[in-house]
C-alpha positions as CSV (number, residue, x, y, z in Angstrom):
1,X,28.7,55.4,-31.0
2,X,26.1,54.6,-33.8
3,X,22.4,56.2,-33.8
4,X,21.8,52.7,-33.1
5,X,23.3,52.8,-30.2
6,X,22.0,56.0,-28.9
7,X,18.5,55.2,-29.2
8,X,18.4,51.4,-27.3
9,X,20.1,53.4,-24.5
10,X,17.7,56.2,-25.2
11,X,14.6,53.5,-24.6
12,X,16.5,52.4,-21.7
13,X,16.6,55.6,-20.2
14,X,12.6,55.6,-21.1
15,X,11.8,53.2,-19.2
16,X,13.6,53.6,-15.9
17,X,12.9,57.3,-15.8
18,X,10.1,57.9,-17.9
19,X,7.4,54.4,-17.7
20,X,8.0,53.7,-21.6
21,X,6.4,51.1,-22.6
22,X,8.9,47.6,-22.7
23,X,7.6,47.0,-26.5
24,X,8.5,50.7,-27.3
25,X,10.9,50.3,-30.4
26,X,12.6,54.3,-30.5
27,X,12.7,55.3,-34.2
28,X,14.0,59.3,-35.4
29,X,11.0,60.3,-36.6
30,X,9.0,59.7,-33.4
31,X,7.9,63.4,-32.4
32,X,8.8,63.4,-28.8
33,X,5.5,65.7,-27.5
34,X,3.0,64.6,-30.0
35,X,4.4,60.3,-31.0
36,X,5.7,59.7,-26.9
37,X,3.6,62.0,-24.6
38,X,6.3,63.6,-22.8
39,X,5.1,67.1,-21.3
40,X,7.6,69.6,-20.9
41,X,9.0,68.1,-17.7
42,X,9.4,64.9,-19.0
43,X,11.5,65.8,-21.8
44,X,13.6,67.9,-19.4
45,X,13.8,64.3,-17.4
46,X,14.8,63.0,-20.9
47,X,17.7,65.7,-21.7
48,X,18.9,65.3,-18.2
49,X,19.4,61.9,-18.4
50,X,20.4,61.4,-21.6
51,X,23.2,64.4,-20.3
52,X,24.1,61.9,-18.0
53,X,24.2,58.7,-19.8
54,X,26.7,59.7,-22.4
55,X,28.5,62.6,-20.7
56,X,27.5,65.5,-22.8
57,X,26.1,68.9,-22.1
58,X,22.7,69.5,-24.6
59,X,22.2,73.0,-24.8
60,X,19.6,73.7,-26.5
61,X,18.1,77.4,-28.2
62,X,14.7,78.5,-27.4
63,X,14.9,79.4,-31.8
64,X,15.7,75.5,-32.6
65,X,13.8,73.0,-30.0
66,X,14.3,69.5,-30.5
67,X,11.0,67.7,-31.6
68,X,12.0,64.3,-32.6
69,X,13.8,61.5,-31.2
70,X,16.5,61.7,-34.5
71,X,16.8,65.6,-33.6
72,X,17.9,64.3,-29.7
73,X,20.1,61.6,-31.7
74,X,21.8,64.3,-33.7
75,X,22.5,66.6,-31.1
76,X,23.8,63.6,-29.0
77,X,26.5,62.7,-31.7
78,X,27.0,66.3,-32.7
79,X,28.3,66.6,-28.7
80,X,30.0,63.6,-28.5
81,X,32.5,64.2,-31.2
């Protein structure tokens, strides 16, 4: 699956779990606290889902949080492979 791929279903998953706005065009560099507003439960809404829609496990280390929407990307692909 491309990084393409992973963030239209990414903005899919942002808007029927999250209210993202229908123009909202995901790009990596979007930082997902400060660029998106998602408070900590809202990323955890994100992760889970995300989990869900591409059958991976994200486990992520308190020493490297994910920040941007290309650092979610990554470690999407990274689990994926």
């Amino acid at each position: 699956m491309t990084e393409g791929e992973i963030l239209t279903e990414l903005e899919q998953l942002g808007r029927e779990h999250l209210e993202f706005d229908q123009a909202l065009v995901l790009t990596p560099e979007l930082r997902l606290v400060e660029d998106l507003g998602l408070d900590s439960l809202k990323r955890l809404t994100l992760v889970v889902e995300a989990e869900n829609r591409f059958r991976v496990r994200l486990g992520f280390e308190e020493d490297q949080p994910i920040e941007t929407v290309g650092e979610l990307v990554g470690a999407i692909r990274k689990e994926m492979t």
